[in-house]
C-alpha positions in Angstrom: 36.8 -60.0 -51.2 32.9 -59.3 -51.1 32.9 -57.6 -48.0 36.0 -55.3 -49.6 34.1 -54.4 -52.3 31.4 -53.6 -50.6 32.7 -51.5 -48.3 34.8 -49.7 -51.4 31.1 -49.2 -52.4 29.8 -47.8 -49.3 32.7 -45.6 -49.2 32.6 -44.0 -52.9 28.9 -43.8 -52.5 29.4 -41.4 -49.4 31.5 -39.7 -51.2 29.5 -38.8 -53.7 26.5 -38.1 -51.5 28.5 -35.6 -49.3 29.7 -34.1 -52.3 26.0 -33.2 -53.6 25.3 -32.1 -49.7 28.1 -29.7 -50.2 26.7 -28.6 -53.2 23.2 -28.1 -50.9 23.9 -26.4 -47.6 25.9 -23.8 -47.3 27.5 -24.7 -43.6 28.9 -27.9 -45.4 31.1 -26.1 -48.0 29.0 -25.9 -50.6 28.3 -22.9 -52.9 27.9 -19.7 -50.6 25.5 -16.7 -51.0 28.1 -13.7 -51.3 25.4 -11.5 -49.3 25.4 -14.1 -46.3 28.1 -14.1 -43.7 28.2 -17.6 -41.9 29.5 -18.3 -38.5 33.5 -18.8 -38.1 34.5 -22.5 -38.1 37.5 -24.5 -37.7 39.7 -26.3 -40.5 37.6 -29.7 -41.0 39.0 -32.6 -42.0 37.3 -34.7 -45.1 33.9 -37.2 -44.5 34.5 -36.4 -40.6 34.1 -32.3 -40.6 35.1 -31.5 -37.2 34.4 -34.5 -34.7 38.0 -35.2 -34.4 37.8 -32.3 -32.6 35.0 -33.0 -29.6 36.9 -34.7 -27.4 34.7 -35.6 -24.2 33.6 -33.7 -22.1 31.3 -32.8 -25.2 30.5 -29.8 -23.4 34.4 -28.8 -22.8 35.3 -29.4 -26.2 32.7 -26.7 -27.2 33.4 -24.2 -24.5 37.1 -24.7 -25.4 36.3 -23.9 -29.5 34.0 -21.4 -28.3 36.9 -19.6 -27.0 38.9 -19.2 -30.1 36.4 -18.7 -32.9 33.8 -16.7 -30.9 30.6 -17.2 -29.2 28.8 -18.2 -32.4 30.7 -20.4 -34.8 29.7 -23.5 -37.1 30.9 -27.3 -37.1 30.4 -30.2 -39.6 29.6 -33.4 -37.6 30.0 -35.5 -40.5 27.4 -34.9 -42.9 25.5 -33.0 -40.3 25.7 -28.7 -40.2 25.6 -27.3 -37.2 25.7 -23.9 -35.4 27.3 -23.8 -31.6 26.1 -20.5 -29.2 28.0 -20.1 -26.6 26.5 -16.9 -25.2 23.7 -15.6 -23.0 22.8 -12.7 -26.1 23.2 -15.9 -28.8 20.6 -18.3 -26.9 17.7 -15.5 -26.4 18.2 -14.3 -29.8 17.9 -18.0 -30.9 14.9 -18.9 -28.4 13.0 -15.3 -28.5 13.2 -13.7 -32.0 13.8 -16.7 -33.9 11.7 -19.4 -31.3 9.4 -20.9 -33.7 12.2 -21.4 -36.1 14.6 -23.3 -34.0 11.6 -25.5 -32.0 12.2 -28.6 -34.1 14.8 -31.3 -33.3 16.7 -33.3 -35.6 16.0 -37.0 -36.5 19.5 -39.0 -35.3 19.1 -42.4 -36.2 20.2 -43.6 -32.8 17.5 -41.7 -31.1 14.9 -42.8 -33.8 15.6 -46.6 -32.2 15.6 -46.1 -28.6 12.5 -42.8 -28.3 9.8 -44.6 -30.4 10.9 -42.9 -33.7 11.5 -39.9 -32.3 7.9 -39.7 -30.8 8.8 -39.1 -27.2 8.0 -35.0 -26.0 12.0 -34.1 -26.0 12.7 -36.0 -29.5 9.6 -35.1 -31.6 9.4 -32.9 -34.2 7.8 -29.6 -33.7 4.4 -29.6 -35.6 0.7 -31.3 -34.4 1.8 -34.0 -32.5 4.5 -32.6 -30.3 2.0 -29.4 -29.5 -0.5 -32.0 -28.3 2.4 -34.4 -26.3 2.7 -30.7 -24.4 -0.4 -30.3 -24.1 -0.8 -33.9 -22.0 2.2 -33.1 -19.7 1.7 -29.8 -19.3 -1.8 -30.0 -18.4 -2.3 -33.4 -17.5 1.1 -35.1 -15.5 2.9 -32.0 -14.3 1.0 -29.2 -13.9 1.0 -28.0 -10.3 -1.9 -29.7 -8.8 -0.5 -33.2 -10.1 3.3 -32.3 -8.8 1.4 -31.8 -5.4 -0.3 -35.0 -5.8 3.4 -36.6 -6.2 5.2 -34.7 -3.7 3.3 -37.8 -1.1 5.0 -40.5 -3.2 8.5 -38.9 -2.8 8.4 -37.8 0.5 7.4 -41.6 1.1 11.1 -42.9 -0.9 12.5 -39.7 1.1 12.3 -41.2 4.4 12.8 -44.5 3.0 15.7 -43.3 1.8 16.7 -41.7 5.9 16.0 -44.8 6.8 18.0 -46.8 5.3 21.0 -44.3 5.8 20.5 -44.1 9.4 20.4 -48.2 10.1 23.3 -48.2 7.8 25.4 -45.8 10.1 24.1 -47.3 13.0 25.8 -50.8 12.0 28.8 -49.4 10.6 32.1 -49.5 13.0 32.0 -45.7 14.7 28.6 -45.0 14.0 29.4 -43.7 10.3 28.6 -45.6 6.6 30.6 -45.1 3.7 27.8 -44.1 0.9 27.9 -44.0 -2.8 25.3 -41.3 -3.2 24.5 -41.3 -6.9 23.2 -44.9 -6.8 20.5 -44.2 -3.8 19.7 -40.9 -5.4 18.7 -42.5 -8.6 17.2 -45.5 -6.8 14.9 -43.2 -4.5 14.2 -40.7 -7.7 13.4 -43.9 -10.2 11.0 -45.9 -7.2 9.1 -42.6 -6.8 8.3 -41.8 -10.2 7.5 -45.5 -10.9 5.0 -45.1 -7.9 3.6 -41.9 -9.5 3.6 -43.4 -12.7 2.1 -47.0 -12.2 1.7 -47.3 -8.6 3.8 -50.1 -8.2 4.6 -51.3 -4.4 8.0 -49.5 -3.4 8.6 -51.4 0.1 10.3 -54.3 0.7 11.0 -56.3 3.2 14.2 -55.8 6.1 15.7 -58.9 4.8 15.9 -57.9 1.0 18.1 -56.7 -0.6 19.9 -53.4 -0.4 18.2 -51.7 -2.2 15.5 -48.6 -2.3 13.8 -50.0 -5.5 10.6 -51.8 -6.6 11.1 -54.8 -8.6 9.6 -52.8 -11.4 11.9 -50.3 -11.1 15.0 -52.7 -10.3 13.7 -54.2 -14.2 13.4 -50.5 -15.7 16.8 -49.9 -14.7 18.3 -52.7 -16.4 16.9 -52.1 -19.4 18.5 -48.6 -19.5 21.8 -49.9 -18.3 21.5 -51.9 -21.0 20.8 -49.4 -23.7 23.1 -46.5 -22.4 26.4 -48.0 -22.9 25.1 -48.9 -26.5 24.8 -45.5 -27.9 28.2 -44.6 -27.4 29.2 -46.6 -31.1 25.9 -45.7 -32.1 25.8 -42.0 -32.1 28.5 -42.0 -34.4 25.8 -43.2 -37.3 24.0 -39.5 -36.6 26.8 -38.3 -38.5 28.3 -40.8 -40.4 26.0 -42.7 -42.4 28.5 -45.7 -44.0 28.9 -46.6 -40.2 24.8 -47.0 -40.2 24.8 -48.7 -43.5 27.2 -52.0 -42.1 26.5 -52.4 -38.8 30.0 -54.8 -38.6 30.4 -54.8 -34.6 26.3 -55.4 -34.4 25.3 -52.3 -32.3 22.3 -51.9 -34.0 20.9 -56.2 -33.2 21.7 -55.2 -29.4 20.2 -52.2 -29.3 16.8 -53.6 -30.9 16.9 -56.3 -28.1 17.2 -54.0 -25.1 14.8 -52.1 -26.7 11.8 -54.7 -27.3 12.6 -55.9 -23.7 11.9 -52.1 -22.5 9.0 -51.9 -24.7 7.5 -54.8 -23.2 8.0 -53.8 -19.8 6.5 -50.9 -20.5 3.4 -52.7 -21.8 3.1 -54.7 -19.1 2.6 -51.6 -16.8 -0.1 -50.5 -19.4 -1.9 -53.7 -19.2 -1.5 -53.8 -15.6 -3.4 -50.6 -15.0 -5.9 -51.8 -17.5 -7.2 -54.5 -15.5 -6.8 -52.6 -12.3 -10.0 -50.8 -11.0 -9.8 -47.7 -9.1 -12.0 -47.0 -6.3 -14.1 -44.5 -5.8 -12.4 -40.7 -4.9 -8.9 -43.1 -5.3 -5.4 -41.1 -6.6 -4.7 -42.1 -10.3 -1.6 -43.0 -11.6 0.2 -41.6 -14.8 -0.8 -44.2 -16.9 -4.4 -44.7 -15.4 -5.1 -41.1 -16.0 -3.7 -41.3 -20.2 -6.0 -44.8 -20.5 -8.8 -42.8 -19.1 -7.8 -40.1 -22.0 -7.7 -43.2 -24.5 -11.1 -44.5 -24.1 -12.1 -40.9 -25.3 -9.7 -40.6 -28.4 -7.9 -43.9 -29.2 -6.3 -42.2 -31.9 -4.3 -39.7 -30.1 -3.8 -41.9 -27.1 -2.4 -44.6 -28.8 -0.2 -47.5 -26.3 2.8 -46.0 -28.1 1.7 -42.6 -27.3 1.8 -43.3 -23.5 4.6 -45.8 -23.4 6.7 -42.4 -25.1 5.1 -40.2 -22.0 6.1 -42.8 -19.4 9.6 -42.4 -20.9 9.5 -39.0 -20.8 8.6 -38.8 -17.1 11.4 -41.0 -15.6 13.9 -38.9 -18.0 12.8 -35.9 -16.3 12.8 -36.8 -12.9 15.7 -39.6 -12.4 19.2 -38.8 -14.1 18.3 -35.0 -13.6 17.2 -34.9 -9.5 20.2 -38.0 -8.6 22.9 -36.4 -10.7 22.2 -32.3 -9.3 22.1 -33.6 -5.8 25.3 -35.6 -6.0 26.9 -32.8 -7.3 25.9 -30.3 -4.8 26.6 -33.0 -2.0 29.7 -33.1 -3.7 30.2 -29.2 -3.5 29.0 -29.1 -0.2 31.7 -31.2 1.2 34.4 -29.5 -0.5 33.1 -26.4 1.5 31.9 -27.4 4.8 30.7 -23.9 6.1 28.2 -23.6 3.3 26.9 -27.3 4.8 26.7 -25.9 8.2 24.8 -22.9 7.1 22.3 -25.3 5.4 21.4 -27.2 8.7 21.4 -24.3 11.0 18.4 -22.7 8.3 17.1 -25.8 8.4 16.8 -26.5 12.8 15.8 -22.9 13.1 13.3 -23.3 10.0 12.0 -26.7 10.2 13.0 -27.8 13.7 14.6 -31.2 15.0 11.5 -32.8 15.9 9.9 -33.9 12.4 11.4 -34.4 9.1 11.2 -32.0 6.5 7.7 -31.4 4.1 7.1 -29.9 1.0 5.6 -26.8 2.6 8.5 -25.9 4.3 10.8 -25.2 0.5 9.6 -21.8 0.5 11.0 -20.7 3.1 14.3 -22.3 3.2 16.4 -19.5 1.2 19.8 -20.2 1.5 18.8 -24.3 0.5 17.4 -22.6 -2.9 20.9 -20.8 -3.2 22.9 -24.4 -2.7 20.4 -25.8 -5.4 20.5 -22.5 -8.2 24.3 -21.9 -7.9 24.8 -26.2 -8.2 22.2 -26.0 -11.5 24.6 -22.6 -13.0 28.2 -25.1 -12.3 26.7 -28.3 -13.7 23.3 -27.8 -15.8 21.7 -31.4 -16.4 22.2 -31.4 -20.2 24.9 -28.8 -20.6 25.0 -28.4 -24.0 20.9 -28.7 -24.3 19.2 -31.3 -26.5 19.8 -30.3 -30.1 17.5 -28.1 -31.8 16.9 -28.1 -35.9 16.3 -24.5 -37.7 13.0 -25.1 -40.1 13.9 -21.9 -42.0 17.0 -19.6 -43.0 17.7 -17.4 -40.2 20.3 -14.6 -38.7 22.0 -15.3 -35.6 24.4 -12.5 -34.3 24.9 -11.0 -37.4 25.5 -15.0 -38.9 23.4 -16.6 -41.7 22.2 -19.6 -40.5 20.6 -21.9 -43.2 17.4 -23.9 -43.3 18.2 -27.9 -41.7 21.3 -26.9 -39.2 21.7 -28.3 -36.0 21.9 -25.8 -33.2 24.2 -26.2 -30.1 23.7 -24.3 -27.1 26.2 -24.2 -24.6 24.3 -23.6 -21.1 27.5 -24.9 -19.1 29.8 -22.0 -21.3 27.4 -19.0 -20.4 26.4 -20.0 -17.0 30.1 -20.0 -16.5 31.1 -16.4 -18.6 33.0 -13.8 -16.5 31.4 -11.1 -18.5 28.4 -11.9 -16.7 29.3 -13.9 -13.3 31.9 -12.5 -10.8 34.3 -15.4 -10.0 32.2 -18.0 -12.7 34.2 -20.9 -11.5 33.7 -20.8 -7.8 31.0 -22.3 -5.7 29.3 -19.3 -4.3 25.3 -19.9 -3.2 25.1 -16.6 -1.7 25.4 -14.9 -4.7 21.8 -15.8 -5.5 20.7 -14.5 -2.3 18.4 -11.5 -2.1 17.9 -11.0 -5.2 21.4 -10.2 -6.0 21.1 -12.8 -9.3 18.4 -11.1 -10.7 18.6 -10.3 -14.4 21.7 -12.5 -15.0 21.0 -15.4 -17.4 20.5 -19.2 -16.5 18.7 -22.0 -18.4 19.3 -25.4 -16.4 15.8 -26.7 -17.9 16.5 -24.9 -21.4 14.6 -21.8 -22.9 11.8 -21.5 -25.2 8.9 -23.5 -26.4 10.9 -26.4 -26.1 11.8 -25.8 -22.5 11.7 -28.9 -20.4 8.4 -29.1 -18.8 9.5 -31.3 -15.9 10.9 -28.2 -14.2 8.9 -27.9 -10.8 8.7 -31.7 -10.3 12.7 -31.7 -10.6 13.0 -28.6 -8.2 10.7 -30.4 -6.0 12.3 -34.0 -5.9 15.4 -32.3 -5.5 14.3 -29.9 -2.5 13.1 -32.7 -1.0 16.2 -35.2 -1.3 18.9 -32.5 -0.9 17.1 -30.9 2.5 16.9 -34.5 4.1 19.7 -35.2 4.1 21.7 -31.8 5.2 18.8 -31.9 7.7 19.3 -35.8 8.8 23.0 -36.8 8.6 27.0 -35.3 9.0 28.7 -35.5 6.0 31.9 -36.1 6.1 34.7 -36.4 3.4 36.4 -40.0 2.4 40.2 -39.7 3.5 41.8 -35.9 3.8 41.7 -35.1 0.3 39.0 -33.1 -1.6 36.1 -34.4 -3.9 37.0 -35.0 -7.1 34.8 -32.7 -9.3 35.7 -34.3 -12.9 33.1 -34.5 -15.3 32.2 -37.1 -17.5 31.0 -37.4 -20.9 27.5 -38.0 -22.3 24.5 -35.8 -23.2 23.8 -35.2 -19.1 26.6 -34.0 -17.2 27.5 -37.0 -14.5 30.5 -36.7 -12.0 33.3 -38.4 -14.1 34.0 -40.5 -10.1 31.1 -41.1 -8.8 30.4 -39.2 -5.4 31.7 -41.6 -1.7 31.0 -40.4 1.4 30.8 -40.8 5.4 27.3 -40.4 6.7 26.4 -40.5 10.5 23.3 -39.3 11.9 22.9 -35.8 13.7 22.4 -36.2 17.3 19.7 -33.2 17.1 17.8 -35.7 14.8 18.0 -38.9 16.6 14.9 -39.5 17.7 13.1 -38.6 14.4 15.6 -41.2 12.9 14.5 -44.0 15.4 10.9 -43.4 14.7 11.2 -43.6 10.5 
């Protein structure tokens, strides 16, 4: 009977709340400025708005809305306003003339427990702080002399990575393994970052397990298994706050656990540098190169500060480099002349006698085609991390209020037919030459708030993608094609994860035998 009344309580005071938030924004309902035209938007329904209506894909749901009420319309997630732009013309208007006003982010709940309140460089709110979190990565962890200093460390997982494929195919009846690719990509992306980040020992030994991971890494990547599935019930709190207020099925306990055993993880990385001396003219890691920054001014630099940057730099380079390179492996074997015009560039480019560097990405065009024309079909967050308006703005002609949640759709106007001939279709050549040139694409966002991770991403993915058209055949699973369904979730994974037959290319043999 207690827990009835209760939740009759938690129910009437919601009411009233979103009452007097209807009363306050404008986007929720409330009283309307006659002069001020606000975006189209659907028939909501009561306390839930419109999320009845964003069926997964998220992204699909939007495109799909988009499509009936035009490329700038409003939603109410809950108690949550929000704008949804859905056009090339929408998102530079939103990130050029109105930039400053749209840089902050707002504070979900479920973030606020898994990014260190929010304090992480793609959560934070714009102000001080996130200016200064730039600042570090920009200047300090991926500018271009520090990507260079990586590009070692990858290339190292790379041909770990060749390695492993080739012994594979080499013990598999006919000479050919059956590989699910997303799991090494993220492996090899995760051990190489965790290298760059704490220098943690990446080999192992023939007799371990399968597996291209530290144990460091192999720990890092349970914690986020853990967590991930977690935010699913969670996320619903961002825009319904009763759900927050009794947590009945306990989402909120688990995801504290997986959390604090994360955050002590982390720590122990940050105390293991701490006691580790580096030699004299000796590569610094991440985190050696932030405690150096500590010792200066401890209270910038604070543990949590750099424990938030770690973060940060295995969200830039992991899920982003293994999910774009399973999908244009996944593209590539649905057209097979596209993969052979990828290795012939690459024997009369690079040769058959060594394995592919980083100085030799410049000049592979058509591989940079593959790679743009994969990053316009399947952006990594394809409706972008949300972005918060600080001030009353006008978007297309729309009135958007002070505290609304803006939603751009980067999968819906990398795909618009206005702008790209045949939008649907897998077509790398139409970036060659120049021929793309002045048509609109933001894969890593747009903006001040544009991921800064962008050349280390291009480069692990250069890397990773070249090997292997340059090292191994690729050959479909049965007769049928690739299944190209997408799944759900704020980055845009295959919805089956990617299986294929590898074999190593007689041409590279020898180079094989010698890794």
């Amino acid at each position: 009977m207690n827990t009835v009344t209760a939740l009759a309580g938690a129910a009437a005071l919601f009411i009233f709340i979103t009452s007097l938030l209807r009363l306050r924004h404008p986007l929720l309902g409330g009283f309307k400025n006659k002069s001020a035209q606000l975006p189209p938007s659907p028939a909501a329904i009561p306390f839930l708005g419109h999320l009845h209506l964003l069926k997964r894909p998220f992204h699909a749901a939007l495109a799909r809305l988009a499509a009936r009420h035009g490329p700038v319309f409003s939603l109410r997630l809950g108690s949550r306003p929000a704008v949804v732009v859905s056009s090339a013309a929408g998102a530079r208007e939103c990130f050029t003339d109105h930039d400053v006003t749209f840089a902050d982010r707002p504070r979900f709940p479920s973030l606020q427990l898994v990014c260190f309140g929010c304090t992480t460089l793609p959560t934070s709110r714009y102000g001080p702080y996130w200016r200064n979190l730039r600042r570090v990565a920009t200047v300090q962890l991926l500018s271009v002399h520090r990507v260079g200093c990586m590009t070692a460390d990858i290339a190292s997982e790379v041909r770990a990575l060749a390695r492993r494929l080739s012994r594979a195919a080499a013990a598999a009846p006919g000479g050919a393994a059956l590989v699910e690719l997303k799991r090494s990509l993220f492996e090899v992306s995760l051990s190489a970052l965790m290298e760059t980040v704490a220098q943690t020992k990446t080999s192992r030994g023939e007799g371990a397990e399968d597996t291209d991971m530290s144990p460091e890494a192999q720990e890092f990547k349970k914690s986020l298994d853990e967590i991930v599935p977690l935010l699913g019930g969670a996320n619903m709190w961002d825009f319904l706050p009763v759900l927050r207020w009794f947590d009945v099925f306990g989402v909120r306990n688990k995801i504290e656990a997986a959390v604090s055993r994360r955050d002590a993880f982390l720590r122990r990385l940050i105390d293991a540098q701490r006691r580790r001396v580096v030699g004299e003219g000796e590569k610094k890691s991440m985190i050696a190169v932030l405690l150096d920054l500590q010792k200066t001014e401890p209270e910038i630099y604070t543990d949590k500060v750099i424990m938030a940057l770690c973060m940060t730099m295995f969200s830039v380079g992991t899920e982003t480099t293994a999910t774009t390179a399973e999908w244009a492996m996944s593209l590539l074997l649905n057209h097979p002349d596209a993969l052979a015009k990828a290795q012939a560039e690459m024997d009369t480019t690079v040769g058959t006698t060594r394995l592919l560097r980083a100085d030799d990405l410049p000049r592979l065009g058509y591989l940079h085609c593959i790679i743009s024309e994969t990053l316009r079909l399947y952006p990594p967050v394809p409706a972008m991390i949300p972005h918060e308006s600080s001030a009353d703005c006008t978007v297309a002609g729309y009135h958007v209020p002070s505290g609304t949640t803006l939603l751009v759709n980067a999968y819906a106007i990398h795909r618009d037919p206005a702008a790209w001939e045949h939008p649907t279709e897998f077509r790398p050549e139409r970036f060659e030459e120049g021929k793309a040139e002045g048509l609109f694409m933001m894969p890593f966002g747009m903006g001040r708030r544009k991921c800064p991770g962008e050349a280390l991403a291009l480069r692990m993915l250069g890397l990773v993608l070249g090997t292997l058209v340059q090292c191994f055949h690729w050959d479909r699973v049965g007769d049928t094609e690739v299944d190209m369904g997408e799944g759900g979730g704020l980055t845009l994974p295959k919805a089956v994860p990617l299986q294929a037959m590898c074999r190593p290319r007689a041409a590279m043999a020898g180079v094989l035998r010698g890794l």
